[in-house]
C-alpha positions in Angstrom: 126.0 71.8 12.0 128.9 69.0 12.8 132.6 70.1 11.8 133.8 70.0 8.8 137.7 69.6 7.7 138.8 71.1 4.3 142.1 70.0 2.7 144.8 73.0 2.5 148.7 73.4 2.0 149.2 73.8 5.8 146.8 70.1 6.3 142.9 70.4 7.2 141.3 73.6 8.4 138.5 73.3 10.2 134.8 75.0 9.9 131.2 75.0 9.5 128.8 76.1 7.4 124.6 76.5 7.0 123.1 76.6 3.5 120.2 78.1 2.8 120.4 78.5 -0.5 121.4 82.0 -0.4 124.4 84.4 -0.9 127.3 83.2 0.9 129.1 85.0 3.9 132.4 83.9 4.9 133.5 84.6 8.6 137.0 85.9 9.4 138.1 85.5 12.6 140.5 88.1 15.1 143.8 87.3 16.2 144.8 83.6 17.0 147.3 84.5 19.4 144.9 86.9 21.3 142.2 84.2 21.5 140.7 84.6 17.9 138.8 81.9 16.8 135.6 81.2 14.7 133.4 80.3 18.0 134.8 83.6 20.0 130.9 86.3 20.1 131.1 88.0 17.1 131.8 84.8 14.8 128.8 82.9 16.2 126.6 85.9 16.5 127.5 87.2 13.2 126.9 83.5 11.9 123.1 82.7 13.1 122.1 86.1 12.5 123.1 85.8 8.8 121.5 82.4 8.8 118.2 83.4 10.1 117.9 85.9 7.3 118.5 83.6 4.6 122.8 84.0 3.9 124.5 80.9 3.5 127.1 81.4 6.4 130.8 80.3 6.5 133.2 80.2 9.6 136.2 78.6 10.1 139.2 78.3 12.2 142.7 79.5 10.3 145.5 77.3 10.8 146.9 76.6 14.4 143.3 77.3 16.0 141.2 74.7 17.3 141.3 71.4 15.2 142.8 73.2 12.1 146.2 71.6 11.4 149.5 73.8 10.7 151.8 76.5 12.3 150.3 80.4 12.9 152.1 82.4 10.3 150.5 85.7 10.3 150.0 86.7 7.3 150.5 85.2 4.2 149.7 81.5 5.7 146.0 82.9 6.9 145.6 84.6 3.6 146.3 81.5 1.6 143.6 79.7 4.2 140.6 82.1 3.5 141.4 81.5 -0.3 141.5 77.9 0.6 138.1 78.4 2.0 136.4 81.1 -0.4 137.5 78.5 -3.0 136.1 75.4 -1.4 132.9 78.2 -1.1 133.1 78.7 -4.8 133.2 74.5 -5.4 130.1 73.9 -2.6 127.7 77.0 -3.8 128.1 77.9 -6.8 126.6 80.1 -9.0 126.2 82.5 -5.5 127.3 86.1 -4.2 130.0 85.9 -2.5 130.7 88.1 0.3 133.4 88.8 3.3 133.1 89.5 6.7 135.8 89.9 9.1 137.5 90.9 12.8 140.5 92.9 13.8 142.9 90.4 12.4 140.3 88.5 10.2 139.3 92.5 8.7 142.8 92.5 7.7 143.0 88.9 5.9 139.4 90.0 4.6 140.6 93.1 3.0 143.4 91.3 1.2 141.3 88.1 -0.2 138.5 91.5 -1.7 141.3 93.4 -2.8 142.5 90.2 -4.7 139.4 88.1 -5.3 136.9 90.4 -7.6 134.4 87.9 -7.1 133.8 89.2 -3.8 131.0 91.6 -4.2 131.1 93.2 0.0 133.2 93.2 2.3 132.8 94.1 6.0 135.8 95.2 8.0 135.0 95.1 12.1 137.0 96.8 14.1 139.9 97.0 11.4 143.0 96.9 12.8 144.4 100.3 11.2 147.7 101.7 12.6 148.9 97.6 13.4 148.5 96.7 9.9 148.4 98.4 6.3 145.4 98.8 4.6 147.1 100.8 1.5 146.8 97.9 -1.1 143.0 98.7 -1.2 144.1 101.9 -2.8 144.7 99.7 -6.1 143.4 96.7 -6.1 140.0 96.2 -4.5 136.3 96.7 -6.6 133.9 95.5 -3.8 131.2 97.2 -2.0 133.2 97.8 2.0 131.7 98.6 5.3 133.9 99.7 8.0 132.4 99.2 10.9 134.0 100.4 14.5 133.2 101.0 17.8 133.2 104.7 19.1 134.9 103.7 22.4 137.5 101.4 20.9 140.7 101.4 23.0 142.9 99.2 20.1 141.6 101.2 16.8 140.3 104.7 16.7 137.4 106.2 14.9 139.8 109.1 13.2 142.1 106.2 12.2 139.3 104.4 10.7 138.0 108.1 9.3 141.6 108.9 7.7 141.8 105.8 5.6 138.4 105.8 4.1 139.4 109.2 3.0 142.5 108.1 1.0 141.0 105.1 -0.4 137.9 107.1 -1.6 140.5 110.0 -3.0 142.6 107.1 -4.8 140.8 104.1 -5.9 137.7 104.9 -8.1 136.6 101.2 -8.4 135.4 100.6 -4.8 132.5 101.3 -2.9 133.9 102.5 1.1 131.2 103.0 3.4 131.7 103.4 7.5 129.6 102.7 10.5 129.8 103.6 14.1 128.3 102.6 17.2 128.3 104.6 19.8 129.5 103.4 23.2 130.9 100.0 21.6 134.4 99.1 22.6 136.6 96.5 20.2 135.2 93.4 21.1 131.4 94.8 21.0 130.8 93.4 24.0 127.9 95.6 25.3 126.7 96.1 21.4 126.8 93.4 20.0 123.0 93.9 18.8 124.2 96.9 17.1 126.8 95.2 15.4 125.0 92.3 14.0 122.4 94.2 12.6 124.5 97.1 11.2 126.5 94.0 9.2 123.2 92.0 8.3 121.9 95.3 7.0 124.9 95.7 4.6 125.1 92.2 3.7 121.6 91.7 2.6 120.7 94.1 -0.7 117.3 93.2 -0.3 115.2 92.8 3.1 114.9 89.2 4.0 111.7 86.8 5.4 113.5 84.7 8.2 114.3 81.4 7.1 112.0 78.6 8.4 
């Protein structure tokens, strides 16, 4: 699928999508000054793998990265591009579920847009960076389904870390659904698992098992 540019405060921010006609996934990318972008594994792995299974998949690159235009903020800036996205989303397919999927940095933008968006239905956080940012807003404020998904031999976020704050937001916030996943032997980029990873989100993503697209 070509580029395509979509119009924001910061100028245009690039992406792609595939439609096939089915619930919508939008891709979160890690860290732009530590390489994050929406081509990096994960992304495009996450991307065809949804796609095959009939998701209408969403990635794009936040401002800064790649051909997106604009200055790398850090947080507000790339929260006010994935609601420049999810909305542009909204215009292109509606009438869709809507769901959220992102990495280290993206899981953190990802858990803001849920916890502010209730039109999000899931949200997948990979590899949350927990410990470098605060996930405590989720305690109020978000309604969709999550999956926390992290890597048993993850050197940046820990398993106990990831543990300790599902804990509180299951104590404190009634309206959400917080579910976690690990996979054994995976570090923080996945890069021996990324099998594992893929199908552990697809899983999650897709209520109902899919008939590859054709």
């Amino acid at each position: 699928m070509p580029n395509i540019f979509i119009p924001s405060q910061e100028g245009r921010l690039e992406a792609k999508y595939h439609d096939t006609k089915g619930p919508v996934s939008l891709l979160l990318h890690a860290h732009p000054l530590f390489s994050g972008n929406m081509n990096n594994q994960i992304m495009y792995q996450l991307y065809w793998e949804l796609a095959t299974y009939g998701n209408t998949v969403v990635r794009f690159n936040f401002r800064g990265v790649g051909q997106s235009e604009g200055e790398f903020s850090g947080e507000d800036g790339e929260l006010s591009d994935a609601n420049t996205v999810l909305d542009w989303a909204m215009a292109a397919f509606p009438g869709r579920e809507f769901n959220v999927i992102g990495f280290s940095f993206g899981a953190w933008v990802g858990a803001n847009l849920s916890a502010r968006r209730p039109e999000i239905k899931k949200f997948v956080a990979i590899s949350p960076p927990v410990g470098f940012y605060s996930f405590g807003f989720m305690t109020e404020f978000c309604s969709a389904k999550c999956l926390f998904v992290v890597g048993t031999e993850d050197n940046v976020v820990s398993v106990s870390s990831v543990a300790e704050l599902l804990f509180v937001l299951r104590a404190q916030n009634s309206q959400g659904d917080f579910l976690m996943e690990t996979i054994e032997g995976a570090n923080h980029f996945f890069d021996e698992s990324m099998k594992g990873l893929v199908t552990t989100v697809r899983g999650f993503i897709d209520s109902e098992a899919n008939s590859p697209a054709s």
